[in-house]
N, C-alpha and C positions, 0 to 999 in steps of 0.2 A: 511580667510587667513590660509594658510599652515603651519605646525608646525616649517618647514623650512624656511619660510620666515616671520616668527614672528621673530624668532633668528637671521634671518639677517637683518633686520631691526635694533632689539635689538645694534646688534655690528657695523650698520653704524651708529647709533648714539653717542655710544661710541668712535668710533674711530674719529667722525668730532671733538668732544669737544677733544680728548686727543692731537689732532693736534695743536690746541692751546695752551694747558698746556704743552706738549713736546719741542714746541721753538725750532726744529730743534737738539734734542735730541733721543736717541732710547732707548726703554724699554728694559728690559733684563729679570729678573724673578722680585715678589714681596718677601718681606719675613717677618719670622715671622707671616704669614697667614694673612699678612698684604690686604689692598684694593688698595693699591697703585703700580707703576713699579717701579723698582729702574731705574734710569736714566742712561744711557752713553753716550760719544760724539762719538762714533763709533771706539771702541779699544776693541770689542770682537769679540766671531765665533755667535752672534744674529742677529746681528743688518739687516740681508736682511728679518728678516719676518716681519719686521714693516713696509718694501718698501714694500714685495707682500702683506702685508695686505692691504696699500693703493692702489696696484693698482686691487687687486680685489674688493674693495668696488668702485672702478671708473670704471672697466669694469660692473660691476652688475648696478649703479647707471645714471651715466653719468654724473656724478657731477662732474666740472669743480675741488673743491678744493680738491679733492682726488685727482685728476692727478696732478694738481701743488705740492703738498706736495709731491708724488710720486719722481717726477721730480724733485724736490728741494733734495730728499736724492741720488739722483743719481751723482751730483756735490758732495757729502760731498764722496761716493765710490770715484769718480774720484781724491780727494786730499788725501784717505787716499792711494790710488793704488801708487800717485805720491811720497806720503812721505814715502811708504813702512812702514806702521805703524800695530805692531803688525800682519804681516803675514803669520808668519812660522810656517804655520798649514796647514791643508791639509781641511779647511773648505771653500775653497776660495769661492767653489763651491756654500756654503749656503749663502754664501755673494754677490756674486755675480751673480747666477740666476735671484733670485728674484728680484733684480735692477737693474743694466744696461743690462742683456738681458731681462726680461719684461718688462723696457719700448722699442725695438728691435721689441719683439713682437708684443707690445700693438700697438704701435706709429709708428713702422719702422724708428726708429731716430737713423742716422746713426752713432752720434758718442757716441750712449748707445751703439750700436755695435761693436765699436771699443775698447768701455774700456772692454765691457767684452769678447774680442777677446785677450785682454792685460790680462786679467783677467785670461785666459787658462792657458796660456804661464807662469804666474806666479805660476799654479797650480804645473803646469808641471814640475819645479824645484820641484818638492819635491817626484819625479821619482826617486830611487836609483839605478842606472844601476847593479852595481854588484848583487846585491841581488834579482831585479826584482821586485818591490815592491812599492806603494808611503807611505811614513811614515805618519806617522800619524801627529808626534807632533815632537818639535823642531828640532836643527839642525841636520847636516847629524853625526855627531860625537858624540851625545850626547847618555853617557852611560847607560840615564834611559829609556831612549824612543828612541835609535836608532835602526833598526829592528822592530819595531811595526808597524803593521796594526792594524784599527780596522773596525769594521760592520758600523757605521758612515758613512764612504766614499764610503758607493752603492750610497748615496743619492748627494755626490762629483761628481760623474763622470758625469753624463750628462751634465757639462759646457764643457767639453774635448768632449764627443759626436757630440754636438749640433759645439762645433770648427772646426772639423773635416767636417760636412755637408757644414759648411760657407768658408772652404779655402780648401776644399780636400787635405788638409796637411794628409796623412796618420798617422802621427807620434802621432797626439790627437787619432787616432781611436784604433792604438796600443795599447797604453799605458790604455787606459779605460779597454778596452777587456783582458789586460793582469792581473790587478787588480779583474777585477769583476771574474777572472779563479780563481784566488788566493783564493780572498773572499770562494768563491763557496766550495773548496777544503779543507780551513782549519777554516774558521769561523763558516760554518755549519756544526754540528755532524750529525750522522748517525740515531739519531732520530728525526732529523727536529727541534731541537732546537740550540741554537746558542752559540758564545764567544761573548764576546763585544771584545776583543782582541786578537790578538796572535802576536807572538814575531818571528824571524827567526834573524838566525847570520849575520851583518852585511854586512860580506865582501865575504859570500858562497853562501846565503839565504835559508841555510840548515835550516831545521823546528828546533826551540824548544821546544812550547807549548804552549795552551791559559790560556788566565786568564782575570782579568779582572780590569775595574778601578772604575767603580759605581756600577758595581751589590753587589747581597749576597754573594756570593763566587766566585772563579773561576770557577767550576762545574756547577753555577748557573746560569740560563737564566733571566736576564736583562729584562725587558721587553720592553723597550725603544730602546734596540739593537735588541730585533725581531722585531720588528716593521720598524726599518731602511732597515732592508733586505727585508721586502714582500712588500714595496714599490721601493728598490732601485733595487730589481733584477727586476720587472714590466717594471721597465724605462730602464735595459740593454736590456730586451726585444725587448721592442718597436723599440729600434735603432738599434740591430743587426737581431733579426728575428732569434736568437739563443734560440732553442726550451731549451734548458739546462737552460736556465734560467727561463723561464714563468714554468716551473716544479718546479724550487727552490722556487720561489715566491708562487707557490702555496699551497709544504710542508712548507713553513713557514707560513703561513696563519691561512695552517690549525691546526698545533702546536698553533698556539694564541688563536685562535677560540673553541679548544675543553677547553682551560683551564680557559675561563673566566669565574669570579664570578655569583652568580643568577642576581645582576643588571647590568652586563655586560661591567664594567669600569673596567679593571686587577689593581691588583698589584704593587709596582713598581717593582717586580720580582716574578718572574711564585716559586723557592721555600722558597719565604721568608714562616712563620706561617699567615696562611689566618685567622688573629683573627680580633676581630671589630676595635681595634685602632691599624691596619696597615696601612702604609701608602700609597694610590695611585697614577696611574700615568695617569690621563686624558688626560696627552700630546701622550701618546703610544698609547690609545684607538682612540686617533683623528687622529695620524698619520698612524695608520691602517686603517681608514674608506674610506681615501683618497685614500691608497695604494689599499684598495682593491676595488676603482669604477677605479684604472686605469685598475686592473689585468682584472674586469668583462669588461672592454671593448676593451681588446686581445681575451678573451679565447671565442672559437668556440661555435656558440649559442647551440648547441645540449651537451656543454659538460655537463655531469653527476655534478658535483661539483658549478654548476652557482648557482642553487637556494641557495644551502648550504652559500656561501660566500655571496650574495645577502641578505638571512636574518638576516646575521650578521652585515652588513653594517647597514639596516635598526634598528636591535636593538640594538647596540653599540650608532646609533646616536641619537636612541629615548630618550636615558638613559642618554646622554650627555647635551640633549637639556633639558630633562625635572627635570633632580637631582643635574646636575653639574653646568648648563650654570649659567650666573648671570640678565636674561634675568628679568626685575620690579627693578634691584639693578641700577640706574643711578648714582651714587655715584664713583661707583667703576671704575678702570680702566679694567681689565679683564674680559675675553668671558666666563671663565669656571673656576673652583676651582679645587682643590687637584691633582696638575700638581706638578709631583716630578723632579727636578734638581740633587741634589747628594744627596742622603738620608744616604749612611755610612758617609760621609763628614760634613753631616748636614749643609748641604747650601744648604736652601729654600724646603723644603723634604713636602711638602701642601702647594702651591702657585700658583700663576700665572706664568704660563711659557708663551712666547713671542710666541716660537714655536708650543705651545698644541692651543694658539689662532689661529694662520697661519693658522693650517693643518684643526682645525675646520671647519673654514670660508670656506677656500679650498673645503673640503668635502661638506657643506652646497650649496655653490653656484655651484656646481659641481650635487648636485639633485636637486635645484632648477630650476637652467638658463643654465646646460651645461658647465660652464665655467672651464678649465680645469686647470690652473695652470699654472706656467712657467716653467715647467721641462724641455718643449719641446715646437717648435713652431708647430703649428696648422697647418699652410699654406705651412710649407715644413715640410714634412716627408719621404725623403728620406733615404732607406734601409741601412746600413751598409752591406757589405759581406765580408764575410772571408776572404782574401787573393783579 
């Protein structure tokens, strides 16, 4: 058996028992380096990697109780869509990919399609027309967080994409491509490393400056917000065939890739002090691994850079599977350890992250069986063009 599919093995068996101890509940992170999730009824920006955890452990398996559980958290999306509970985030995206459009994909069930055709449209209010921009976090007025983007919402947009393909509404394809320019312009510096944030004046969108809300400094690259970019600009890619991006994705890659540790897991920031009890981020190493088999399967088989990104993938996931995963631990609820959440905050800073599981499994059944994710559907991949 394959290294790869020891480990997924490993995490189909964890996830059929936690299906039972969850009750129709979502994990979020563990804490205090705890073995357990802390629980929610679906009132945060997590709760769609426990639907695409289930519905990659049912596309890999074919096990009937993976899809109903899948399919059962898809009603609980649809009541919180209806109650408008906790939405005024620009995460809708992470909510709602992996749920009601993967079961769209998986299933072709038309009304997973409808709620997250509903699910755009709700993104899309969070468009600032003045300023040109989607906010990030709360309302349009709000003095602390109005103006703000951040790196986060590369991996937002393909719900707006993917809207755009299903109703040729140009108005989703706009607004994506106006964001990910944005992104592009002011979240990346000129050494291919990143902001988690930056700020512009409400009502001009005149720039003011980056900074940040989790990393070490403002100055400082996040490594969990490089990570969001060299997967989320892969996926602007994909749907627009806009070479300016599969370039960004790749200098951010390659920023991740020169700075990682001897065992290959970062930081939870490229310049925190790399001492032995720093704390890591297994979440940003998983959601690089993923990011970067979608980049190797854009870039041109002759390009110079394949192998490079290639053996990163490969020893990032070696080091994941064989130092972090919790693969002999059946006790536990988590795929991998020392996934940091907010380490200045000290909320959960060595834990299980929901999301460092996702992009794992993602990445795993993705070298094992092919199976790519729900960023995008498979069966239709039609081009975006400019104008």
């Amino acid at each position: 058996m394959s290294l790869w599919k020891r480990a997924i093995e490993d995490a189909l068996s964890k996830t059929k028992r936690n299906i039972e101890k969850y009750k129709g509940r979502f994990p979020h992170v563990s804490t205090d380096g705890g073995k357990k999730y802390t629980l929610t009824p679906n009132n945060d920006w997590t709760e769609g990697f426990w639907s695409g955890i289930l519905w990659l452990c049912y596309e890999y398996s074919k096990d009937a109780e993976f899809r109903d559980a899948a399919v059962g958290t898809i009603q609980s999306f649809r009541e919180r869509l209806e109650a408008n509970r906790v939405l005024d985030h620009h995460d809708i995206g992470f909510l709602y990919s992996l749920s009601a459009k993967a079961g769209w994909i998986v299933e072709r069930d038309e009304r997973a399609r409808e709620l997250a055709l509903r699910a755009a449209e709700k993104l899309m209010l969070r468009w600032r027309e003045k300023g040109q921009y989607i906010q990030a976090w709360g309302p349009a007025a709000d003095p602390r967080n109005g103006g703000k983007i951040i790196i986060d919402c590369m991996m937002n947009l393909p719900l707006l994409y993917w809207a755009f393909e299903q109703t040729g509404d140009d108005k989703y394809r706009e607004v994506a491509v106006a964001q990910a320019d944005k992104s592009r312009r002011y979240l990346v510096r000129g050494d291919d490393s990143s902001y988690h944030t930056f700020r512009f004046e409400m009502e001009t969108g005149e720039p003011i400056g980056g900074d940040t809300a989790q990393g070490y400094t403002n100055g400082s690259t996040w490594t969990r917000g490089q990570a969001w970019g060299v997967y989320g600009f892969a996926l602007s890619y994909r749907y627009t065939r806009d070479a300016r991006y599969l370039e960004t994705s790749k200098r951010l890659a390659r920023y991740f890739l020169e700075r990682l540790p001897e065992d290959r897991v970062v930081y939870w920031d490229f310049d925190v002090p790399n001492t032995a009890d720093e704390y890591r981020d297994s979440s940003a190493s998983s959601i690089v691994a993923a990011g970067l088999l979608e980049l190797l399967s854009l870039m041109a088989a002759d390009d110079p850079e394949r192998s490079f990104f290639a053996e990163g993938v490969s020893l990032s996931m070696k080091s994941l599977v064989e130092n972090y995963s919790t693969t002999g631990e059946p006790e536990v609820d988590g795929f991998i350890k020392r996934g940091s959440y907010h380490v200045r905050g000290n909320s959960s800073p060595d834990d299980f992250t929901i999301w460092g599981d996702y992009f794992y499994l993602e990445a795993l059944v993705r070298l094992e069986r092919g199976i790519n994710g729900y960023w995008y559907d498979d069966t239709k991949r039609s081009l975006i063009s400019e104008g």
